[in-house]
N, C-alpha and C positions, 0 to 999 in steps of 0.2 A: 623312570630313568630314560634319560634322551639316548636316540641309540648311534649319536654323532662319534660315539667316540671308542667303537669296536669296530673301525676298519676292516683289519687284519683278518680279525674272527671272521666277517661276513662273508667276506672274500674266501675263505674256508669253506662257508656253511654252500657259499653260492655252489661250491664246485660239485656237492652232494646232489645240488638239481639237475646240475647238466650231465650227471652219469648216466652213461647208458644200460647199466648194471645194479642191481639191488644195491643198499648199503646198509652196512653197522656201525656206528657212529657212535663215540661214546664223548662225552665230556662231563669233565670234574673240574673243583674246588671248593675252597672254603666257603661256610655258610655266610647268607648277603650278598659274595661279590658277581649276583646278574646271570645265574647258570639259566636259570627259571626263564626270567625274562628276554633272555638272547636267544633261546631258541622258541619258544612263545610269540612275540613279534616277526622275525626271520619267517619264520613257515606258518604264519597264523593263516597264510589261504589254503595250506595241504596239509593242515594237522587234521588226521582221521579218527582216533583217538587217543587219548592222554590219562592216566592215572600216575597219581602220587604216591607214593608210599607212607603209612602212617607208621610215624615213630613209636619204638615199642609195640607197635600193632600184633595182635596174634592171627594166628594163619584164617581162621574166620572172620574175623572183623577186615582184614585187607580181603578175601573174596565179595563182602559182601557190599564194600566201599566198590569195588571193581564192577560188579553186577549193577551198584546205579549209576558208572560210568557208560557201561555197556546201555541202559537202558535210556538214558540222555542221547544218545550219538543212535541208537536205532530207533527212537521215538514207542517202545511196545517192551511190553514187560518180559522178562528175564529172572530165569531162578537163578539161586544162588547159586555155582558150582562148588562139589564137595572138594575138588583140588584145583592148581595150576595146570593141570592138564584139561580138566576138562573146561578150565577160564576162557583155556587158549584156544580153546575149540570151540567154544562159543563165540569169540571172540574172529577168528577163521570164516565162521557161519557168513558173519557181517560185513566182512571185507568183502566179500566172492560175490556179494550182491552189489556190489558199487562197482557202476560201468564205467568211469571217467578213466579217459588213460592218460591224463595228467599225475605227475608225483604222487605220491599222498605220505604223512609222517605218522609212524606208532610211537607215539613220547613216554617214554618211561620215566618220570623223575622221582629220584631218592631210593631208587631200584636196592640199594642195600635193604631201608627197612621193609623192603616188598620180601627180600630173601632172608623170614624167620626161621626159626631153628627147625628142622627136620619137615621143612615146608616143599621142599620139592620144586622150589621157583628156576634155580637156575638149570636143572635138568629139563624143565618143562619149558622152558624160554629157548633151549640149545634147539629140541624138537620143532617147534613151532619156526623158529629162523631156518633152520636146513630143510625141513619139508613142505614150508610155503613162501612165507616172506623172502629166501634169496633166491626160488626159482622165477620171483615174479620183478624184474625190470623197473615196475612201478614204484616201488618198496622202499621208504628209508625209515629203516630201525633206530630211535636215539633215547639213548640211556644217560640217566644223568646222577651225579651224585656227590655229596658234601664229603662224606666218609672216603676222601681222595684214595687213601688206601686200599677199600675194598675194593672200587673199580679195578686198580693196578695190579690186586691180588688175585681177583675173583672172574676178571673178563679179561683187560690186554694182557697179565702173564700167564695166564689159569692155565692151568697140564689139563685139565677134562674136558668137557664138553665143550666149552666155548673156544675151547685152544683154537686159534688162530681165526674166529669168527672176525674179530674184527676188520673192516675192509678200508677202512679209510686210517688216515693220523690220526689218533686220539687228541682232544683240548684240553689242556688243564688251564684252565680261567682265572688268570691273574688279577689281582686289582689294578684302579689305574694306576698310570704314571702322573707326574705333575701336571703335563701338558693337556692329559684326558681329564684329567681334576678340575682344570682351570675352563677347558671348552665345557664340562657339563657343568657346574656353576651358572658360566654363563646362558646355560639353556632354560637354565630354573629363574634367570634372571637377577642370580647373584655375582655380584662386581664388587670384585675386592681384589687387592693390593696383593703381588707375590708375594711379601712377609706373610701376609695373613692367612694364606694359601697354602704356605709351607707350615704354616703352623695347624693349621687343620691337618694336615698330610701327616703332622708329628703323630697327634695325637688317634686319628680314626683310620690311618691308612689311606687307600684307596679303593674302601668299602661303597659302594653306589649308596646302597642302603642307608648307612649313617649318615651319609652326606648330604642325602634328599632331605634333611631334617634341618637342614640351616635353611633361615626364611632370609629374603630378599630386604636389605637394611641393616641386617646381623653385620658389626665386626668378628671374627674369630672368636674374640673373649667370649661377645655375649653369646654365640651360637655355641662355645664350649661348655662356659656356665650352666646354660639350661639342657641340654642334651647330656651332660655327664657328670653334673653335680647334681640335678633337681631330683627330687625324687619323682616326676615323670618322666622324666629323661629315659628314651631308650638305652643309653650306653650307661646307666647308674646300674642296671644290674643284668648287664648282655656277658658278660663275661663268664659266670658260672653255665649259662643256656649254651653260650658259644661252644666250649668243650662239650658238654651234655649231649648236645645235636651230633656229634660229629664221635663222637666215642663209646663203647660200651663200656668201657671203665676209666671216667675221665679223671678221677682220682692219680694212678701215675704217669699220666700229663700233666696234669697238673703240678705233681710230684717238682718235676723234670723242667718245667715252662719256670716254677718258683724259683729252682734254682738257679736256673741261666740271668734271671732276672738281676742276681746277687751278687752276679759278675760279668758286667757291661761288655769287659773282651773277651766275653764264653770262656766257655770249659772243653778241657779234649775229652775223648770217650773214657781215659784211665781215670780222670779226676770225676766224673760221673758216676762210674763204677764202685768207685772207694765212698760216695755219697752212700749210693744204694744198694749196692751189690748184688745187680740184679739179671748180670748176666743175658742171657739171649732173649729173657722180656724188655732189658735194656734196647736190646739192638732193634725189637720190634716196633716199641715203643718212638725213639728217635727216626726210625724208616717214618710212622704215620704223621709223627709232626712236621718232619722233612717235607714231605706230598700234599699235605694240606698246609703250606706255606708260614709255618709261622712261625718253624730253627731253620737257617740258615748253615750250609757247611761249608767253612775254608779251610782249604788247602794252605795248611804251611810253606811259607817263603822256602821255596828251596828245597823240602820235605817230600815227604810220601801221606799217602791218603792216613796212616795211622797216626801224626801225629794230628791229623784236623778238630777246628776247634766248633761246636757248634756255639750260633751265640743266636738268642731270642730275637729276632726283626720285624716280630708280628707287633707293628706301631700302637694300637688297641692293647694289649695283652699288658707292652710295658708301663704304657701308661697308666691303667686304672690300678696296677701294683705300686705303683711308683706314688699315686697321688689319691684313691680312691678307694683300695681296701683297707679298710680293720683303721681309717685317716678323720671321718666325719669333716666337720667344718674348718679344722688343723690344714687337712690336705688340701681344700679348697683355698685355702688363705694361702698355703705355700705355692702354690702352682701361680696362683697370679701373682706372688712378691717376684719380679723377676730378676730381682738384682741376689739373691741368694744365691750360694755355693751350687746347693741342692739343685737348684732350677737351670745353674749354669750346665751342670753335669747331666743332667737329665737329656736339655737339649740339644747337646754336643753328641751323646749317642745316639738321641733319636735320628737326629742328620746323619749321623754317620749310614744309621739302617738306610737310610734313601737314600745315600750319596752308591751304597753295594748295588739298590737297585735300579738306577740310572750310569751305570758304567759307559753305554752306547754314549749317550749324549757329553758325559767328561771325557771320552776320547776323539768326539767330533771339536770339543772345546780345546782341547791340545793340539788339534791337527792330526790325530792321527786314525782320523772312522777309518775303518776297513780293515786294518792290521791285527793279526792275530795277536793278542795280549792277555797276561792272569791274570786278576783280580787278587787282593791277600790284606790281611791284617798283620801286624807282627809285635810281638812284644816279648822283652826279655829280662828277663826277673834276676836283680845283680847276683853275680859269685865273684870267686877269689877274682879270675881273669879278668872280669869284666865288674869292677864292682857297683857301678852305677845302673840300674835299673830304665829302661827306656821303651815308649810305646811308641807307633805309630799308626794312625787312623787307619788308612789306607793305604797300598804302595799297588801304583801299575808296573809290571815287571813287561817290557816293550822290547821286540825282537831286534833293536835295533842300538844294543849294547847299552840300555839306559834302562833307570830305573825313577820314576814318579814318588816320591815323598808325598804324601797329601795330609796336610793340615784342616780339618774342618771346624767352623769356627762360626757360630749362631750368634749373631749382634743386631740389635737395631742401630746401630750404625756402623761405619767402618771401623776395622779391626788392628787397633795399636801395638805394635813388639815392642814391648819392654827393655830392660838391658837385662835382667832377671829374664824375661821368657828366650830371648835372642841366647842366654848362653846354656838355655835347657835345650833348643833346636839344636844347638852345635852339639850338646852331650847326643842326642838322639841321631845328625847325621854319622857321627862317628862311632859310636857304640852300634849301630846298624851294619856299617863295614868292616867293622872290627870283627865283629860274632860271627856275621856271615860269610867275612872275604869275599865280599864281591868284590872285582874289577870292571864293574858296570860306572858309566855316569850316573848320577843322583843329582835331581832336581828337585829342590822342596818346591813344593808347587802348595798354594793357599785355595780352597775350598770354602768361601765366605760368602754371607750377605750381601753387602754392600762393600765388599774390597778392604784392599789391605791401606794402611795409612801409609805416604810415605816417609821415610825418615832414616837416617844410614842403617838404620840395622834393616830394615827390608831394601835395601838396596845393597846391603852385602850378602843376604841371603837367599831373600825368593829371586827365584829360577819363573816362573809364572805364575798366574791368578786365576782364578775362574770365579764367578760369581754364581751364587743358584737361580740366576735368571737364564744362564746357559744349560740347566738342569731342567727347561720347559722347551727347547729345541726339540 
């Protein structure tokens, strides 16, 4: 992974160097997207030592992984220790002999599966921070982990021992955006077309991982074909590991990831509930897929947080449900027909999941970066009052008595209104003001490839345009 295109991050990590005080550092997210590698590179001249946590590991196989970390980094042999106390006191022994008073970093990564069941890790990790590591100035502590949840649960909100350890902002590590997509591409020496760009974006997210796997002369197709159709292919069967790494019982995520799948403009928490009826394992369950990136929560137009809808935005998840479970060479053949319903609708959501997570860059494209604005989905399913049924992709709701209509719209070429689509807009902007009474302005505004055609009916309707080449700003 080229490290061109975490900025932001480094600029973070730098400020842990120039403290003049210990720190506790943690970062998370999901598995792939670069937690390993960002702090690895960043501090590879002041990392003192490092261990991994092995998955499902029992309390003696991770001391005894520890003990040949310990014995690599002091060059002389080491017993096993019988606990995390006394690891860490071995581990103490070795520091106190290193005279450098430059930085130095203890990396903890996957620290969940370090903390097994009645292992004593995180009480023994409190002691070792408060009675050495933060008296010593040199010191920077960093924890890192896939299991987003457990960090949130277990270190930045924990009521025990680590309560309020943490010294620094916590990271949760996003994947890229379009623009970090397209600058590491081009670092691997892949050059290719924004269509083609956004369609890898559909399908892998902004997973580094997946994406190191396109080779240099690949179009999208062929780099999708082999990598998620082949039976080599990394992503032919990353999705059951994906959950598995990141959950102990990935079964009701999985549950819950299925069925948001089933309905493209999510489900609120009632209609989840009456799925599964699962009560406050529900609400736990929804927190950890929320944290590790892969439901999204909107806020109803106009609403309160209870009636929000989560809907699936993990681009990976949707698609191998969509085109590669339980599909064989069916799904392969469908995914590349691209002129089908199926494939139209697939890509229209997928966009839309990218269009939620580039908001900054569609309000720099409107003119309006800076301004505080919501984000929302909205859709309204007919009754008596209203009896025509209406969705809209996206709506910016803008401080400045106006509201954004956004159509998003996936074409290899430019995007024609019909007289049949032109009088489905008019039902959607009016059944919008109707249901809602807004006395805002409303602009349908078009979220396309390559632009809208022109012809009277987009010239009596779209208000503006954007194109998703303003989605790489």
């Amino acid at each position: 992974m080229n490290f061109i295109a975490r900025k932001k991050e480094r600029q973070q990590l730098d400020r842990l160097l120039q403290s003049k005080s210990a720190e506790f550092f943690a970062i998370y997210g999901r598995r792939r997207v670069g937690k390993t590698f960002l702090i690895r590179e960043h501090f590879k001249k002041e990392i003192c030592f490092e261990l991994t946590g092995l998955q499902q590991g029992k309390l003696n196989e991770q001391l005894a992984y520890f003990q040949e970390e310990l014995e690599r980094r002091t060059r002389a042999d080491q017993t096993v220790a019988p606990s995390w106390s006394e690891a860490f006191k071995q581990l103490r022994q070795h520091l106190e002999k290193l005279r450098s008073k430059k930085k130095r970093v203890i990396f903890l990564d996957e620290i969940p599966w370090l903390d097994s069941h009645r292992s004593g890790f995180k009480k023994a990790l409190d002691h070792f921070w408060n009675t050495f590591l933060s008296r010593d100035s040199r010191y920077i502590l960093i924890i890192s982990g896939s299991a987003a949840s457990w960090i949130v649960k277990n270190v930045i909100n924990d009521k025990g021992g680590l309560h309020n350890r943490i010294t620094a902002p916590p990271m949760r590590l996003e994947p890229f955006k379009l623009a970090e997509i397209e600058v590491y591409l081009k670092s691997n020496h892949v050059s290719l077309t924004r269509y083609d760009i956004i369609t890898l974006a559909m399908v892998m997210g902004g997973i580094p991982m997946y994406l190191k796997d396109i080779e240099p002369g690949q179009p999208a197709a062929q780099a999708i074909k082999e990598i998620c159709f082949s039976k080599q292919g990394r992503l032919q069967n990353e999705f059951s590991n994906l959950y598995g790494s990141l959950f102990d019982n990935p079964e009701r995520h999985l549950d819950i990831v299925k069925e948001l799948a089933k309905h493209p403009q999510g489900c609120t928490r009632t209609q989840l509930m009456k799925a599964y009826k699962s009560g406050g394992r529900l609400s736990r369950t929804l927190f950890e897929l929320e944290e590790a990136s892969f439901i999204t929560v909107h806020e109803p137009f106009g609403g309160k947080r209870s009636g929000a809808v989560y809907r699936l935005t993990d681009e990976y998840s949707l698609f191998y449900l969509k085109w590669i479970e339980g599909k064989g060479m069916a799904g392969q053949n469908g995914f590349f027909n691209t002129e089908t319903s199926a494939w139209r609708a697939w890509s229209g959501y997928a966009l839309e999941a990218l269009a939620f997570k580039h908001i900054e860059q569609i309000q720099n494209a409107l003119k309006i970066g800076g301004v505080q604005i919501t984000a929302h989905s909205w859709a309204h399913r007919k009754n008596a009052t209203w009896p025509e049924g209406a969705q809209i992709d996206l709506l910016i709701d803008r401080p400045d008595n106006s509201i954004n209509l956004l159509e998003i719209k996936f074409s290899k070429s430019p995007f024609s209104i019909t007289s049949s689509y032109a009088k489905n807009l008019r039902n959607k902007i009016g059944t919008f003001r109707g249901v809602t009474k807004t006395r805002k302005n409303l602009f349908l505004t078009f979220l396309t490839t390559h632009g809208v055609t022109e012809n009277k009916y987009s010239k009596e309707l779209v208000s503006n345009q954007i194109t998703t080449d303003q989605l790489f700003q």
